[in-house]
C-alpha positions in Angstrom: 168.7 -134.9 -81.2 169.8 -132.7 -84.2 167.3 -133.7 -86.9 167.4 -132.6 -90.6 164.6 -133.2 -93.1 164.6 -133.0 -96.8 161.5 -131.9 -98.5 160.9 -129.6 -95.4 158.3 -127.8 -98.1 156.1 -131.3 -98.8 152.7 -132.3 -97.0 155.0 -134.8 -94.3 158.3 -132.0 -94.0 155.4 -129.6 -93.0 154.0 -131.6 -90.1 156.9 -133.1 -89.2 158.5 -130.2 -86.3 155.3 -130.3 -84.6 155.9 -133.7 -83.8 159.3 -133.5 -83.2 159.3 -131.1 -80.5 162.6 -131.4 -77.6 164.5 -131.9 -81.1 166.9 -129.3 -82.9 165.0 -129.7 -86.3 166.0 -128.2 -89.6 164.3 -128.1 -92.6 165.1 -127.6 -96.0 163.4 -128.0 -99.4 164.5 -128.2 -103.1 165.3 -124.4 -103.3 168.1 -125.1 -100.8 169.4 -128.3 -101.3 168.9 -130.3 -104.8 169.0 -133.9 -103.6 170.5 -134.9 -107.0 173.6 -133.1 -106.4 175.8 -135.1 -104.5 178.4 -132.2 -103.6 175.3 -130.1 -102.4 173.7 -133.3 -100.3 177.3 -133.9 -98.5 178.1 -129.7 -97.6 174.4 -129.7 -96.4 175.2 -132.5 -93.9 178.5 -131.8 -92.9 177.7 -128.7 -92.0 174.4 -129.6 -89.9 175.8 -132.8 -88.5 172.6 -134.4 -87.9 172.1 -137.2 -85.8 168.6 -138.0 -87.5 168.1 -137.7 -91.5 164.5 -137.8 -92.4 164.3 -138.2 -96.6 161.0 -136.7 -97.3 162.2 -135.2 -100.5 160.4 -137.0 -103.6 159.4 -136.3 -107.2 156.0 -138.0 -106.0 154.4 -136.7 -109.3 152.9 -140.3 -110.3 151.8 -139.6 -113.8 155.0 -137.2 -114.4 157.4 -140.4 -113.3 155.5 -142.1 -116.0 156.3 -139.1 -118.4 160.0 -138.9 -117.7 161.3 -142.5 -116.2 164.8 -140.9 -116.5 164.1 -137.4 -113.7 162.1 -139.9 -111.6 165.1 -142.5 -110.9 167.4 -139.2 -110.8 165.4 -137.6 -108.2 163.9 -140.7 -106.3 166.7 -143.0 -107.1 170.1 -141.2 -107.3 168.8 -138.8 -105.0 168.1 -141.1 -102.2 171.4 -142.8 -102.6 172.9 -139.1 -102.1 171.2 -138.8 -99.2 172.1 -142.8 -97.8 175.9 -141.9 -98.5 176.0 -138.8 -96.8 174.5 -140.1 -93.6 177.0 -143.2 -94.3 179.8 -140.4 -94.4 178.4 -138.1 -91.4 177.7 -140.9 -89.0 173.9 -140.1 -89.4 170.9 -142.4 -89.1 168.2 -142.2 -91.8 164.5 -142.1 -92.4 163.9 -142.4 -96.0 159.9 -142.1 -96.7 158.4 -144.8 -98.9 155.3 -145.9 -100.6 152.6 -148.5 -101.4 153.9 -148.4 -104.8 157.0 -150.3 -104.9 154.2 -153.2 -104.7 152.2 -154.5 -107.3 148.8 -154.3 -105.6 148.1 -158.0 -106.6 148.1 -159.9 -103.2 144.9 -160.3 -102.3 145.8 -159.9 -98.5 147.9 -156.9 -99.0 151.1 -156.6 -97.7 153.2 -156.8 -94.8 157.0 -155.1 -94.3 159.0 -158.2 -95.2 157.1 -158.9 -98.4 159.0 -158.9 -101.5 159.2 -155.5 -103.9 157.5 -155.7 -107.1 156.4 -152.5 -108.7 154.2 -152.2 -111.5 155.3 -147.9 -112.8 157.8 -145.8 -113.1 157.1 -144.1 -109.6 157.5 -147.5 -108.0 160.4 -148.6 -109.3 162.5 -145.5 -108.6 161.3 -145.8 -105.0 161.8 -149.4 -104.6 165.2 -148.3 -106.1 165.9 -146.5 -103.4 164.8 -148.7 -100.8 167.4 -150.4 -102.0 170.1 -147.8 -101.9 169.3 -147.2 -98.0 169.5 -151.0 -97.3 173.4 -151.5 -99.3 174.7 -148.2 -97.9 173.1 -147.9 -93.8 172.7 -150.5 -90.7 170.9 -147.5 -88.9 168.0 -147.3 -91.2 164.3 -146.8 -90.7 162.4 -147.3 -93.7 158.8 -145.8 -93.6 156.4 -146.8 -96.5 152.7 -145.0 -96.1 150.2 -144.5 -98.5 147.3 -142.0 -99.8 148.6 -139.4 -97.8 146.7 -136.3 -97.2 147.5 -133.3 -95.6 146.1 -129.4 -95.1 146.9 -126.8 -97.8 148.1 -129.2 -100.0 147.2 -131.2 -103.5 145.8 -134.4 -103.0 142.8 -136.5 -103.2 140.1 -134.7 -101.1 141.0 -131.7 -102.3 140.4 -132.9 -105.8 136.9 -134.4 -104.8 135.6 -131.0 -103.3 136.4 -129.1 -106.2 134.9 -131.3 -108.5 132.1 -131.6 -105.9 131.6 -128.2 -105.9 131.8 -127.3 -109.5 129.9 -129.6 -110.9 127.8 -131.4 -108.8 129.2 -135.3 -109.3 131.9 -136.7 -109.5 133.7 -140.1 -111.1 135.9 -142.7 -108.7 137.3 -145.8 -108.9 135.9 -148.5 -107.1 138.9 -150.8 -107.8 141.8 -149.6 -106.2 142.0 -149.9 -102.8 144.4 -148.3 -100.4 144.9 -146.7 -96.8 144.0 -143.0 -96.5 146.4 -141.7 -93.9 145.9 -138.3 -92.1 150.0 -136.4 -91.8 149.7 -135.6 -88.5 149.0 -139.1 -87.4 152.2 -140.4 -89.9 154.4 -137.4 -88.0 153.8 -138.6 -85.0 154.3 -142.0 -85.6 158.0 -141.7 -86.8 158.3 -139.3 -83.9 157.5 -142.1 -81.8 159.7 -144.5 -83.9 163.1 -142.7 -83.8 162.8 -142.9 -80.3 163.2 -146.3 -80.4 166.0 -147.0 -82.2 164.4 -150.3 -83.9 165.9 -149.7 -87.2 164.0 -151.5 -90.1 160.8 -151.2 -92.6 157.9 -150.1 -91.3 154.3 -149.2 -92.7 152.8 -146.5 -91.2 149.0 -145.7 -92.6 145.9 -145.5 -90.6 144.3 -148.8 -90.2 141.9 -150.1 -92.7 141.6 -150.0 -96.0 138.6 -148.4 -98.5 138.6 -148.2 -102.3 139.2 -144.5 -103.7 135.2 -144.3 -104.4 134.4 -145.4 -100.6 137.1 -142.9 -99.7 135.1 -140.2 -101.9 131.8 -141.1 -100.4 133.1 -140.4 -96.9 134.5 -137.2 -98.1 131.0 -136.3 -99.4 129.6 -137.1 -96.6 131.7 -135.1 -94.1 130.8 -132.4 -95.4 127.5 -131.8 -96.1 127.6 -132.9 -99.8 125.6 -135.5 -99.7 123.4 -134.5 -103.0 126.8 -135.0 -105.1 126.5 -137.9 -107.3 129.8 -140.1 -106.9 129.3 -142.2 -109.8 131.3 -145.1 -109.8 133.9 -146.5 -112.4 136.9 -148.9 -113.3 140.3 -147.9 -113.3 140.2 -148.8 -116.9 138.0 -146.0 -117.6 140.2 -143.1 -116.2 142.7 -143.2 -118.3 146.0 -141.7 -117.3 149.8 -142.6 -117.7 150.9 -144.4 -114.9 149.0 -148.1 -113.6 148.4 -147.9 -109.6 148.5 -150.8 -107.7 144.6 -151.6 -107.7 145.4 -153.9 -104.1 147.9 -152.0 -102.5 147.1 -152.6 -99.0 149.5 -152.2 -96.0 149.8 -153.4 -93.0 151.3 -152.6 -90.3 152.8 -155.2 -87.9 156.7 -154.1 -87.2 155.0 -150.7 -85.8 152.5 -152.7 -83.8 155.0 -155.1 -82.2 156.6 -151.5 -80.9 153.4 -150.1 -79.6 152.8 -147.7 -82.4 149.6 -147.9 -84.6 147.4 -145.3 -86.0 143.6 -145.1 -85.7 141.2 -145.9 -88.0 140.9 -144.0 -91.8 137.7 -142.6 -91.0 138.5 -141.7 -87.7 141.5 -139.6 -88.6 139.8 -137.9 -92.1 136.9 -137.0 -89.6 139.8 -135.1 -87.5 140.6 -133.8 -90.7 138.0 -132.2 -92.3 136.8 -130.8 -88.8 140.0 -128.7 -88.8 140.9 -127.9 -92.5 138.1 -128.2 -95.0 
């Protein structure tokens, strides 16, 4: 299969060739193709005729969504419907990479694929915006919603911890927002195993279980050696910042399971993790 993804620079476009291997895969990030430009989006995919778009290409930038409503919806929203048309042109079928966030993070079960959209920031709504731009413009669609993703080399959450860690001895974390840490490799592989099936619909792909970001922290900590860190816990009302998380935003995944495809446990995978690339 002839597979291009967007974002090819981002924590997922990174991982995702080695999991696509027996594919042609092509990659490309912002300084090759702007998603916003719809004359650039539709030469990119006429020219590489893929079979398989994967939409990894985000302004995932929570706080600077909240700062500038108008580039997030251009760049999550507009963006993605670029994409969904193209592929609609082109004959292509489409990944598009979601999130946790186009849910409020207020059902206290959490939430399966078929649950309604209801996000609570600017981040959430421009991807919950263009969920719905792949759903009005595709049949073959797969859309992928993950959460708390962390990869190697990149900014994210552990990353954050150790240097804090490490500087200064303690750190601060939320006990009430409560997620699914999810290792890259183990979401790459999973949508490698996914296009194979040709199953088009939502799916939520996150290693199983759930922990709050202080409980995530803890483990961390603990993982590596750091165990004399003070991880002093707080609210989310106390870390001020400008966009709201969804304090409940659990996932789960049940149209992946009913295929054969889940993902271990959190700490199982963040072990794997920091044994290879902390």
């Amino acid at each position: 299969m002839r597979i291009l993804i967007t974002g090819g620079k981002g924590q997922l476009g990174t991982a995702l060739p080695a999991a696509l291997t027996g594919h042609e895969v092509t990659a490309v990030d912002v300084d090759e193709l702007d998603i916003t430009s719809r004359d650039a989006v539709f030469a990119a995919v006429s020219t590489i005729r893929p079979d398989l778009l994967i939409h990894c290409a985000a302004y995932t930038n929570v706080d600077g969504c909240a700062r500038d409503p108008a580039l997030a919806y251009r760049v999550n929203g507009l963006g993605t419907q670029n994409v969904a048309l193209a592929c609609q042109q082109f004959g292509a079928e489409m990944v598009h990479i979601s999130t946790n966030e186009v849910f409020s993070g207020q059902e206290p079960g959490g939430y399966e694929e078929w649950m309604a959209r209801s996000p609570v920031n600017v981040y959430g709504r421009s991807k919950a915006a263009a969920e719905v731009h792949v759903q009005n413009f595709l049949n073959r669609y797969y859309i992928v919603r993950t959460a708390w993703l962390y990869a190697p080399g990149g900014r994210n959450f552990i990353h954050a911890i150790l240097n804090r860690a490490r500087e200064t001895g303690q750190v601060r974390v939320v006990t009430d927002e409560i997620g699914n840490p999810t290792y890259v490799n183990d979401l790459a592989e999973a949508i490698a195993r996914l296009i194979e099936t040709h199953q088009y619909g939502i799916y939520h792909f996150v290693n199983s279980g759930a922990c709050s970001r202080w409980q995530f922290a803890n483990e961390i900590l603990r993982l590596t050696g750091l165990t004399d860190v003070v991880n002093i816990p707080i609210l989310s009302r106390e870390f001020i910042r400008p966009s709201t998380p969804p304090p409940f935003g659990v996932l789960h995944n049940i149209a992946g399971a009913a295929l054969g495809i889940t993902l271990r446990p959190w700490p199982e995978a963040l072990a794997d993790y920091m044994s290879r690339d902390a």
